[in-house]
C-alpha positions in Angstrom: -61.2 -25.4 26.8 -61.0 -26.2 30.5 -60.0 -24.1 33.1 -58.8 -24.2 36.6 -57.0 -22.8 39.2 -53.8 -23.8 40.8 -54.5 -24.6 44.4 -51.5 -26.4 46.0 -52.8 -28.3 48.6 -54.9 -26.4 50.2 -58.5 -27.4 51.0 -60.3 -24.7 51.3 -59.1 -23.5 47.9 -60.7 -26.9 46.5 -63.6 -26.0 47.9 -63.7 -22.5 46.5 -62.6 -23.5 43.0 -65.0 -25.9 43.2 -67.7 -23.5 44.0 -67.7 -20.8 41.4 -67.6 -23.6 38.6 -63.9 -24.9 38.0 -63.1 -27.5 35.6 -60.2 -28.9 37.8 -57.2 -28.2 39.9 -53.6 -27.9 39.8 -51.7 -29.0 42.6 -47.6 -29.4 43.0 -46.2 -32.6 42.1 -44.6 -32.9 45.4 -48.0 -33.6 47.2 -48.3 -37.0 44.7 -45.3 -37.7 45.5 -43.7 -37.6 49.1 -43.0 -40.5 50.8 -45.1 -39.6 53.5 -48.5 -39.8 52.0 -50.3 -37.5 54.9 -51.2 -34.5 52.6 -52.0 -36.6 50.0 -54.7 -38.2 51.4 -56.1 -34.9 52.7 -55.9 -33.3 49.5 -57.3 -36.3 47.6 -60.5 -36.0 50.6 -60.8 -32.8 49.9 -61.3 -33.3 45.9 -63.8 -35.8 46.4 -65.8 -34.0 49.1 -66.5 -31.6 46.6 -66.6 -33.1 43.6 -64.1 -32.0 41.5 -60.5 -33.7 40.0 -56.7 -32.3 40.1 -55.9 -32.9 36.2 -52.7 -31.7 36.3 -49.7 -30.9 39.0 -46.7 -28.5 38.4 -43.5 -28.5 39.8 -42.7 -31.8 38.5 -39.6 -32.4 40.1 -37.4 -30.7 43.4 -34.8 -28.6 42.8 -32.3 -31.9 44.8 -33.3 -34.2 42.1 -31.2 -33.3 39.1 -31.8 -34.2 35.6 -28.6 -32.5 34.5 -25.2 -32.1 35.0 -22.7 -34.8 36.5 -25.1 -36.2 40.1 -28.1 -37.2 38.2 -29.6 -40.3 40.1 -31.9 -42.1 37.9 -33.4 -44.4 40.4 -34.0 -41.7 42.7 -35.9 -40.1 39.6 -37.8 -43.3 38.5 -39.4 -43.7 42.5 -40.5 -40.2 42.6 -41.8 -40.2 39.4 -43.6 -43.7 40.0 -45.4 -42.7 43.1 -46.5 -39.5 42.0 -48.0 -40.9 38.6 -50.1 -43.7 40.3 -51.1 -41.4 43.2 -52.2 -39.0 40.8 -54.0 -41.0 38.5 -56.2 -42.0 41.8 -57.1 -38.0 41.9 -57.8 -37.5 37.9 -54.3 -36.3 37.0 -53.6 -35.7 33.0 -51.1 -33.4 32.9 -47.8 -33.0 34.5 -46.0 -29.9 34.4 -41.9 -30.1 33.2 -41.1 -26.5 34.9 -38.5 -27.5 37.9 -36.0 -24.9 37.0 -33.7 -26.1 40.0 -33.9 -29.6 38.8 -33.5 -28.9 35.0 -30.9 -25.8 35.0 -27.4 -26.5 33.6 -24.8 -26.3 36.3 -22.1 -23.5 35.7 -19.2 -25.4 33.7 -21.1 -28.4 32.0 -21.6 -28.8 28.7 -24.9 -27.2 27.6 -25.6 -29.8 24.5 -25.0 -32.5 27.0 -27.3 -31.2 29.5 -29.9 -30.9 26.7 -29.9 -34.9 26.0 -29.7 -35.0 29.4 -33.5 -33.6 29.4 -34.6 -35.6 26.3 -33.3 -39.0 28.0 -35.2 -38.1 31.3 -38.4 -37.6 29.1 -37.9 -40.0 26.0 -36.7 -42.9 28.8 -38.4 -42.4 32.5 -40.7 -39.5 32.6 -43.0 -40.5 29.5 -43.3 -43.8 30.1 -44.0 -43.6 33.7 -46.4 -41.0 33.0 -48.1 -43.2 30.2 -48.7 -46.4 32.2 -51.0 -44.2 34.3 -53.0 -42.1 31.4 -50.7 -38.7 31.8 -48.8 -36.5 29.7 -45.6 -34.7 30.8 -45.6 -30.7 28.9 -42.0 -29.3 28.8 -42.6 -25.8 30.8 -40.7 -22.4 29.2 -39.0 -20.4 32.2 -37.6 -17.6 31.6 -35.1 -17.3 34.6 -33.8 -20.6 33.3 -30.7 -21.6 31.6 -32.4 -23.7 29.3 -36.2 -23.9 27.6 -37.2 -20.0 28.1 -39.7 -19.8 25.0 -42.6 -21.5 24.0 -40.9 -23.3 20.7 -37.8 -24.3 22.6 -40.3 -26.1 24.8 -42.1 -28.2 22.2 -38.6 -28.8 20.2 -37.3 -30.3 23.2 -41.0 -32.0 23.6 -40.4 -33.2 20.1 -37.0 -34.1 20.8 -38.1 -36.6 23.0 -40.4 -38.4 20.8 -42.9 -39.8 22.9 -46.4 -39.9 22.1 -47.5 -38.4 25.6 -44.9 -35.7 26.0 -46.1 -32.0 24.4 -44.7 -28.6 25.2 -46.9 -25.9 27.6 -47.2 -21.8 27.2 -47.5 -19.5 30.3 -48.6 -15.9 30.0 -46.3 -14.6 32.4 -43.0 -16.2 31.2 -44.0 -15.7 27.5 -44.4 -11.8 29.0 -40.7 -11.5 31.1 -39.3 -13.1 27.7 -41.1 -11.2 25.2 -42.5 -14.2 23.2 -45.1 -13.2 20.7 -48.4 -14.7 21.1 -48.8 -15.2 17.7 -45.4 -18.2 18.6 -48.3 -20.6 20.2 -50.3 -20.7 17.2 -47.3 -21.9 15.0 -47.6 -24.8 17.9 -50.8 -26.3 16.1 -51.1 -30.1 17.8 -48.2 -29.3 20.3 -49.8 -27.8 23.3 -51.5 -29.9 26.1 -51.3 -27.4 28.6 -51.2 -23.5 29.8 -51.0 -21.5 32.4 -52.3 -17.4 32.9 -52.2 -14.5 35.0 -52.2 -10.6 34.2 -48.6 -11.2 33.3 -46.9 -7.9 34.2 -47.3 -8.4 38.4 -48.3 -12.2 38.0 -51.6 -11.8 39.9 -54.8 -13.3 39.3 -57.0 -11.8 35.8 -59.8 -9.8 37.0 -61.0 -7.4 33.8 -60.1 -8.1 30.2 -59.4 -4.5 30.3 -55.7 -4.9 31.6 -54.6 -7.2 29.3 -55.7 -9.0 25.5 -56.3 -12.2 27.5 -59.0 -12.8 24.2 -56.0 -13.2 22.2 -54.0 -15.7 24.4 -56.7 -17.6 24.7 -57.7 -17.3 20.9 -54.3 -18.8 19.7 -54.6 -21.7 22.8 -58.0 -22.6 20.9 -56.6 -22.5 17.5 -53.1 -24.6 18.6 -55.6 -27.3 20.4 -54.6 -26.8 24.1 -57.1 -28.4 25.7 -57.0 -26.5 29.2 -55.9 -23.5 31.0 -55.2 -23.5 34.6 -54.5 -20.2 36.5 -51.3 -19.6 37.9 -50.7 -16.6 40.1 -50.6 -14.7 43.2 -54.0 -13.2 44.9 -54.7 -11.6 48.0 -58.5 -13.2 48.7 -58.8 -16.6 46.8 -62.3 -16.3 47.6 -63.1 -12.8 46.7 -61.3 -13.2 43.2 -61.5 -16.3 42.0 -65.3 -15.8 40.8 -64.1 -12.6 39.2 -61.6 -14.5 37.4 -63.4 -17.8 35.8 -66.1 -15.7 34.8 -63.6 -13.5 32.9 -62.0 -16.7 31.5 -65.6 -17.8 30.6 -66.6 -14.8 29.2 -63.7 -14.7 26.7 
C-alpha cells in the first residue's frame, strides 16, 4: 500500500513529505482547478523539484457548485471538473476525492431520493467520464456531518450506483470513528475501495504511536479490501517534526 500526506498547497510540506519517504501527496481539488492557474503552477514546481507526484486531490468540488437540489449548473460542473482532471493528470493525479459536503448535502425541503440520483447522474454522466479521459478515479467520500453518504457502505452503494468502471467508494478513520462504523464494514468492501484517509480519529491529529489507537487493524482490513493507498488527513502542530514520526508508524504497521 502507498502512503501519503495531505499537503494542500503548500511547498514546503512537498518538500518535507518528500523527505522522510512519501509515496505521494494529496492536494485540494481547487488548486487543479481555479481559473487562475498561479498556485497551480507553484505547486506543480514544487512536486517536481523534489521528486515526488500528487496522486490524489480532496475536496472535489466547492460548496457554490451544487450537485443537488433545484440550482445545479451542469456546465459550470463539466469546466471545473475538466480543468482540474487534465491539470492533474500533468502532476500524477489518480484519485479524486467525492467528499464536498457543501456541494453534495440535500437542501432542507427537497426530495432526498431525488437528490440521490442527483449524485449518481453527476458521477455515472460528468465526473467519471471526465475523470477517465485523463487516467483518474473519482471515490465517493463518507461524512459524517452530512445529510447523505455518512458510512463506508453507503459510499460504495452509491459508487456502485453509478456504474462506472473508474468510480469506487473511500473509508476515513476519523468519520468511520464520529459515526461508529465498524472496521470490520471495509473488509465486506473487497474490490471497492481505491482510496483512504487516517488520523488518530478521536482529535483528528496526525498518528504518532500505535499505542493510541489499533491503526494495525485499519490498515489490515484496507490490505485485505485492495485499497491501494492511504493518505494522511489531519491536523499537526509541526509538519516537520511529526511527519517522520508518522510514516514510519504507517511503515512499521
Amino acid at each position: 500500500m502507498k502512503f501519503g500526506f495531505c499537503v494542500g498547497d503548500d511547498r514546503e510540506r512537498v518538500a518535507v513529505a518528500a523527505a522522510v519517504g512519501a509515496d505521494y501527496v494529496e492536494t485540494g481539488f481547487d488548486t487543479l482547478a481555479r481559473e487562475d492557474g498561479a498556485r497551480y503552477d507553484a505547486f506543480a514546481e514544487a512536486l517536481a523539484s523534489h521528486g515526488i507526484r500528487c496522486e490524489s486531490a480532496n475536496c472535489f468540488l466547492p460548496g457554490s457548485l451544487k450537485v443537488t437540489g433545484d440550482t445545479v449548473d451542469y456546465d459550470a460542473l463539466k469546466r471545473y471538473v475538466a480543468r482540474g482532471m487534465s491539470r492533474g493528470e500533468a502532476v500524477g493525479l489518480k484519485t479524486v476525492v467525492f467528499g464536498s459536503g457543501g456541494a453534495r448535502n440535500v437542501p432542507e425541503g427537497f426530495p432526498f431520493c431525488e437528490a440521490f440520483r442527483q449524485l449518481t447522474f453527476f458521477l455515472r454522466e460528468i465526473a467519471g467520464p471526465l475523470a477517465e479521459q485523463h487516467g483518474v478515479n473519482v471515490v465517493v467520500e463518507p461524512l459524517w456531518d452530512s445529510n447523505i453518504i455518512n458510512t463506508a457502505k453507503e459510499g460504495a452503494m452509491l459508487a456502485a450506483a453509478a456504474n462506472r468502471p473508474n468510480v469506487f467508494g473511500l473509508v476515513d478513520l476519523f468519520h468511520m470513528y464520529k459515526m461508529s462504523d465498524r472496521i470490520d464494514n471495509i473488509r465486506d468492501l473487497k474490490g471497492a475501495l481505491m482510496h483512504a484517509h487516517i488520523a488518530e480519529p478521536s482529535q483528528r491529529k496526525y498518528p504518532l504511536s500505535a499505542e493510541e489507537y489499533d491503526y494495525k487493524a485499519f490498515i489490515d482490513a484496507l490490505e485485505f479490501s485492495g485499497c491501494p493507498r492511504c493518505s494522511v488527513e489531519a491536523g499537526c502542530n509541526d509538519f516537520a517534526g511529526e511527519a517522520p514520526v508518522t510514516m514510519k508508524l504507517l511503515r512499521n504497521l
